[in-house]
N, C-alpha and C positions, 0 to 999 in steps of 0.2 A: 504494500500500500504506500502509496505517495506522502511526502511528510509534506506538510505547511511550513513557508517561511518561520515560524514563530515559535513550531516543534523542535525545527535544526535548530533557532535560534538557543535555545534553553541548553544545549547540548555544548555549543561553542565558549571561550573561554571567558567571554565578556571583558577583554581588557580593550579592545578598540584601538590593538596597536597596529592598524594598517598594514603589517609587513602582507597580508593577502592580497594586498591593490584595491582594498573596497575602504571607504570612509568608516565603518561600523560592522560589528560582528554581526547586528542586523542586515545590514544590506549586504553581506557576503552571504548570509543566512537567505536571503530573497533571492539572490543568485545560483545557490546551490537548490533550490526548492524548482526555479527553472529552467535546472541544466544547463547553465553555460558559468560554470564553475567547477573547478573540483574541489574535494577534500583535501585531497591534497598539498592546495593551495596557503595552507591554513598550518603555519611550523606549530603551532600549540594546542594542537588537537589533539585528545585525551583518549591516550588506548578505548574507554568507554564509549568517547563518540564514534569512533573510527567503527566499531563494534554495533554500534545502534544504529547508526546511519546505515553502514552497510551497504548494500544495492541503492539506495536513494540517493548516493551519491557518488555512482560506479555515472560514467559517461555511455551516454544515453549509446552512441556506437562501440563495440567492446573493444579492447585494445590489445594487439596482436605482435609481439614481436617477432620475426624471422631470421633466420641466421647465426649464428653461432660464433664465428670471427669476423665478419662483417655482420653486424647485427641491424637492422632497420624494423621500427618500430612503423605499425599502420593503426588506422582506427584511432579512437578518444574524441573523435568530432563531438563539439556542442556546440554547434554555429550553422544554420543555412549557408549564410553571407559570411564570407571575409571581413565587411564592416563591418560586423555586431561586434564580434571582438577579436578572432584570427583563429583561422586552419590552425591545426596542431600539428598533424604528424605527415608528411609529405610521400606523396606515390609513391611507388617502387618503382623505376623503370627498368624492365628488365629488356631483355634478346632471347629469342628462339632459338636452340640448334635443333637440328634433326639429329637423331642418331648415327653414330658412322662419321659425322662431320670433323673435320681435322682439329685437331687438339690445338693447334696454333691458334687457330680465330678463337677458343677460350679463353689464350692466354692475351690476345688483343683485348678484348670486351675487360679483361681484369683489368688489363692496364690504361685503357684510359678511364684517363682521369683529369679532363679541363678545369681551368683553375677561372672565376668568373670575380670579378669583386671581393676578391682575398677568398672565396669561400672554392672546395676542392667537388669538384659534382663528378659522380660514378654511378655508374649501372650498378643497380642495387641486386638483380639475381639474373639468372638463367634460365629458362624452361627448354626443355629436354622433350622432343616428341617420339616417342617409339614407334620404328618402320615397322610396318602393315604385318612383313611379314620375319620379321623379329623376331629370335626367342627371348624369352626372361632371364635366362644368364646373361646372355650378349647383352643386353639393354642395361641390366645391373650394373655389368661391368664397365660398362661404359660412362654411369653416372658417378661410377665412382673415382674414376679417370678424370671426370671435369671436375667433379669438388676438387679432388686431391692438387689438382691446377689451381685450381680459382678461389679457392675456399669461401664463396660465394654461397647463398643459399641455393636450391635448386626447385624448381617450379617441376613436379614429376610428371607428366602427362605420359600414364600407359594404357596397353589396348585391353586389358585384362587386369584381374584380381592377382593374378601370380604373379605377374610382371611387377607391377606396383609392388607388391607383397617382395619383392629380392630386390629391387632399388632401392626402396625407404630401407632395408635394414642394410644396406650394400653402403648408405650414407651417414646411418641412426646418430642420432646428438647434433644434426647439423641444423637443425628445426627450418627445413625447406618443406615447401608445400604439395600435400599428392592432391593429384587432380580426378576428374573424371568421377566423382563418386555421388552415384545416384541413387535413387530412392531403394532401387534391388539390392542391392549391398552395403548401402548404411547403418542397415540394423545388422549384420552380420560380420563382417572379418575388417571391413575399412578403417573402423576407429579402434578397433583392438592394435592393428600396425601402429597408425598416428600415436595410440598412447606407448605402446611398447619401446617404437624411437623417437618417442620426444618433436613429432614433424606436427605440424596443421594442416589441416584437412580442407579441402576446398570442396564443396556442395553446389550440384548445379541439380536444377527440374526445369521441365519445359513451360513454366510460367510461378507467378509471385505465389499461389496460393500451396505450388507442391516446395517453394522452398520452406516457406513459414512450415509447414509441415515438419518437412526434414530436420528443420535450425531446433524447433519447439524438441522434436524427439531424442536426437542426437545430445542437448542439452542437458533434457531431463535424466540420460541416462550417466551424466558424469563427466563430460568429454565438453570444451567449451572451446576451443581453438583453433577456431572455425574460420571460415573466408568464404565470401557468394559468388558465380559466376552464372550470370543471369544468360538465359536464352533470347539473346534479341539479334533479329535480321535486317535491321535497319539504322541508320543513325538517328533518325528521329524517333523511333522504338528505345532506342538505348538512350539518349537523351529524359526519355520520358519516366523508363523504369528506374534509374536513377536517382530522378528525384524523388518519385512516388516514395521510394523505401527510404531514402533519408529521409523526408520528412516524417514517413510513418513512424520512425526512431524515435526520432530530435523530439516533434510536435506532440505525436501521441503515444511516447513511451512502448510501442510495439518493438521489443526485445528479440523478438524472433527475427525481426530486418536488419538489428542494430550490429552488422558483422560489415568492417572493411570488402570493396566490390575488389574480382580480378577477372580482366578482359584479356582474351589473347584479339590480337588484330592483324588482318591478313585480307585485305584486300583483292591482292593485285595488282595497286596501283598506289604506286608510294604517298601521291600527293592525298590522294583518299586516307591511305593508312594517317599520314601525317594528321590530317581535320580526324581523324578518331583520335586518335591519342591525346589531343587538342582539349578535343570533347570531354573525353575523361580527367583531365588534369583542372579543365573546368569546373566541373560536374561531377564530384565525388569521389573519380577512381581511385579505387586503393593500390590494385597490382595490376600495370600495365604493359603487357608481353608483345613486344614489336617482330617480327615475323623476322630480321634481319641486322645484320652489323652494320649500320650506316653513320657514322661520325657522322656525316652533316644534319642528317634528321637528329640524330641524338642531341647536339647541341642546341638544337632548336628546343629541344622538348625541355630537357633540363634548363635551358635558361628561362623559359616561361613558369616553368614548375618552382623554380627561385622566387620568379616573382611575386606571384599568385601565394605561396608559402611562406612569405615574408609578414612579417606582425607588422601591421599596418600602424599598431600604435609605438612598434619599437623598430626606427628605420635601421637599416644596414650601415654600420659606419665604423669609421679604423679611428686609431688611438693619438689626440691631439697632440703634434709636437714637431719637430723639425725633421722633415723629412728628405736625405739625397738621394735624386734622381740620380743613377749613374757614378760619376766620381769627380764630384765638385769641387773645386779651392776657395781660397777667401776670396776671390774674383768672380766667383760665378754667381750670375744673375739670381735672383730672388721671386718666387712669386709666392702667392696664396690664393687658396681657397676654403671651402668647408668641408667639415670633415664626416659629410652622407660618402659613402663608399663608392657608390657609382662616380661620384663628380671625382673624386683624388682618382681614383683607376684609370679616367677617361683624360683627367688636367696631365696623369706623370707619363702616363702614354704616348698623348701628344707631343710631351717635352722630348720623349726618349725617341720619335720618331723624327724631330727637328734636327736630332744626333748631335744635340750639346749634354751638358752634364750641368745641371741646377739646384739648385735649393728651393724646397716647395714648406710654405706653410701651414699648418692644416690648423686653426685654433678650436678650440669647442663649442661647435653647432647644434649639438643632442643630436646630431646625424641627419640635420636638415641641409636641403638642394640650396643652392645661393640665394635666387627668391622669394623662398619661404624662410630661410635664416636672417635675411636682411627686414623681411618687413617683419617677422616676431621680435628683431632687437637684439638678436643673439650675432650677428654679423655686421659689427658697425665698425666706424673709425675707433671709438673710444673702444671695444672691447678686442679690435684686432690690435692697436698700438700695448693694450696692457699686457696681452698673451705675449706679445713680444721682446716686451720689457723683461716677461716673465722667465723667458727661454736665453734672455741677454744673448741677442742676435748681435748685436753688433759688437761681443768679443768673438763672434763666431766669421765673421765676414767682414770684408775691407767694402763691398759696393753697398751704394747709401741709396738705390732703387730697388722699390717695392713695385712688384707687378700685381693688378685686381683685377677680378675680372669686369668685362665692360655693363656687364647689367647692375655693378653697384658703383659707376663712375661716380653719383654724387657725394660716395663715402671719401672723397680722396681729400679734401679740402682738408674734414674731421683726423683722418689719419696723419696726416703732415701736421696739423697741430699737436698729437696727441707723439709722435715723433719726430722732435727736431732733430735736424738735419740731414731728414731722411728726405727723398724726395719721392714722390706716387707715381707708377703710371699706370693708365688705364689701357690694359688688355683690350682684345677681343670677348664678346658677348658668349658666347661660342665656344669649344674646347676645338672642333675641329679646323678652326682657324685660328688655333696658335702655333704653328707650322710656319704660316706664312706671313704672321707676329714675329716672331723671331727673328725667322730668315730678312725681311724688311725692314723690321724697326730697332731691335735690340744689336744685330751682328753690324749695324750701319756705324 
């Protein structure tokens, strides 16, 4: 039974020391009663609550981790919308091999790993599909070849109960996912495997009412580490089912829907594949299985999947302070900006593609864009001159030019007062036109 705000409240500690993010243990208490909080959340929570609350404050979607040396956590969502308060635990994107495919392309798929915004993005698993006409040793054997490469979780997709049955123990403790398990053999040997090596179970039926089935049954009997892979033939089918069950989660507490989704996606046609995987990183997917090794499609996907995964209330941003481009002296030009992640990654880039060596200023913005740091007050003359004051630049450098960028020219005036003897110039607006900044007006 569902607790009222005022039930949890009684349970929590009543000191109102906000380390939760909520003003009052009431209104953390009004939060965890509508699912978009956890217990969790809450460092002073009393073995007793943790105990009474229990499922009322378990996240409305369940929370799954996979993998074993590479671990990736799915599920915990208590949010429709990214606004409300922020995605928790981000997709998996995995790769498809077929069986028989060359151990090399495992050890590719392990190893990249693009570096975007200081942050390191990989391919979180593998899915493994066993040929047609395959045996259960051969296919075992073979997943146990790729883990022992990649140590990677593995997504197990086999044609049979036996097959599945000598994979999963061929890999056991690695907590990758067996596939293919339907209503015929769920109550029988599939979750006896999944419990015996420690894997999750992925549950698919050919519509929403035979998986609630399944999830309800599978649950009650002890086994809860579960994953959905719905039967849809359409993008706008899968767009739809999607929601339907998150919502059914989040809104009305239907426990039986509330499991991380995993789609394998296979088109035919890469750009199609691409708008699916799109779709899913939109639109709830938890494990998304791309049909192929495609660095360019990858990067595309993981960099949206950053985005969209990004705490909207807590921006992406590196660590205020003096930072060399390259390998500077006390002669090398000076610039700043703020310190949101995207603008220093995109400002030192620039610098490093102009092929000089600089000094970049990053002072503390709370990780807001130039923009928004300048009209909140947190990027002005007075509070860039003190950061500077503060890092004493100028035992650190002999040139007495500050470079800014151009959308806060009218800070320049404030900063030259705020440091005499310095002199301001105003940058490009731009990051992609400080290349031809440099080259122009600084090398002249």
């Amino acid at each position: 039974m569902a607790l009222s705000g005022l039930q949890i409240q009684k349970l929590l500690p009543g000191t109102n020391c906000k380390e939760c993010g909520s003003s009052t243990c009431m209104a953390f208490a009004m939060k965890l009663a509508a699912k978009k909080a956890m217990l969790s959340e809450c460092p002073h929570a009393s073995d007793e609550a943790k105990q009474t609350l229990g499922a009322a404050s378990e996240p409305p979607v369940k929370g799954v981790k996979i993998g074993a040396d590479v671990v990736s956590p799915i599920g915990e969502e208590i949010v429709m919308y990214r606004h409300e308060k922020t995605f928790v635990n981000k997709p998996v994107i995995a790769v498809n091999l077929d069986e028989g495919a060359d151990l090399s392309l495992a050890e590719k798929i392990r190893a990249y790993r693009p570096v975007r915004v200081g942050e390191e993005l990989f391919v979180g698993a593998i899915a493994i599909t066993q040929k047609s006409d395959s045996e259960a040793g051969a296919f075992s054997e073979y997943c146990a070849k790729v883990y022992e490469k990649t140590k990677l979780p593995l997504i197990i997709r086999a044609k049979d109960l036996t097959s599945l049955d000598k994979a999963s123990a061929a890999v056991t403790g690695s907590h990758s996912i067996l596939c293919a398990v339907s209503e015929d053999i769920a109550d029988k040997e599939a979750v006896k495997i999944a419990q015996r090596d420690n894997q999750v179970l992925a549950i698919t039926a050919p519509d929403v009412d035979g998986i609630f089935g399944l999830t309800t049954m599978i649950k009650a009997g002890g086994f809860n580490d579960l994953v959905i892979e719905f039967q849809t033939h359409s993008l706008c089918e899968t767009f739809q089912t999607n929601s339907i069950a998150r919502k059914a989660a989040l809104k009305n507490n239907i426990k039986a829907l509330g499991y991380a989704f995993l789609r394998f996606i296979n088109t035919g046609n890469a750009m199609d594949d691409t708008i699916a995987a799109v779709t899913e990183i939109n639109k709830f997917g938890g494990i998304i299985v791309m049909p192929s090794f495609d660095p360019a499609q990858l990067i595309t996907l993981l960099a949206l999947r950053q985005n969209i995964y990004t705490d909207p209330q807590k921006p992406i941003q590196v660590e205020p302070k003096l930072y060399a481009i390259g390998e500077p002296d006390k002669k090398s030009p000076v610039f700043v900006t703020t310190n949101f992640s995207l603008t220093y990654f995109l400002v030192s880039g620039e610098i490093e593609n102009a092929g000089i060596s600089a000094w970049l200023i990053i002072p503390e913005c709370e990780g807001f864009s130039v923009l928004t740091a300048w009209a909140a007050g947190k990027f002005s003359g007075a509070s860039i001159g003190k950061f500077i004051k503060e890092i004493e630049l100028e035992k650190q450098v002999d040139t007495r030019s500050i470079v800014i960028p151009g959308y806060v020219a009218q800070i320049s005036g404030e900063l030259e007062e705020n440091l005499p003897g310095f002199k301001v110039l105003v940058g490009p607006s731009e990051a992609a036109d400080l290349e031809g900044f440099i080259k122009n007006v600084l090398k002249k």
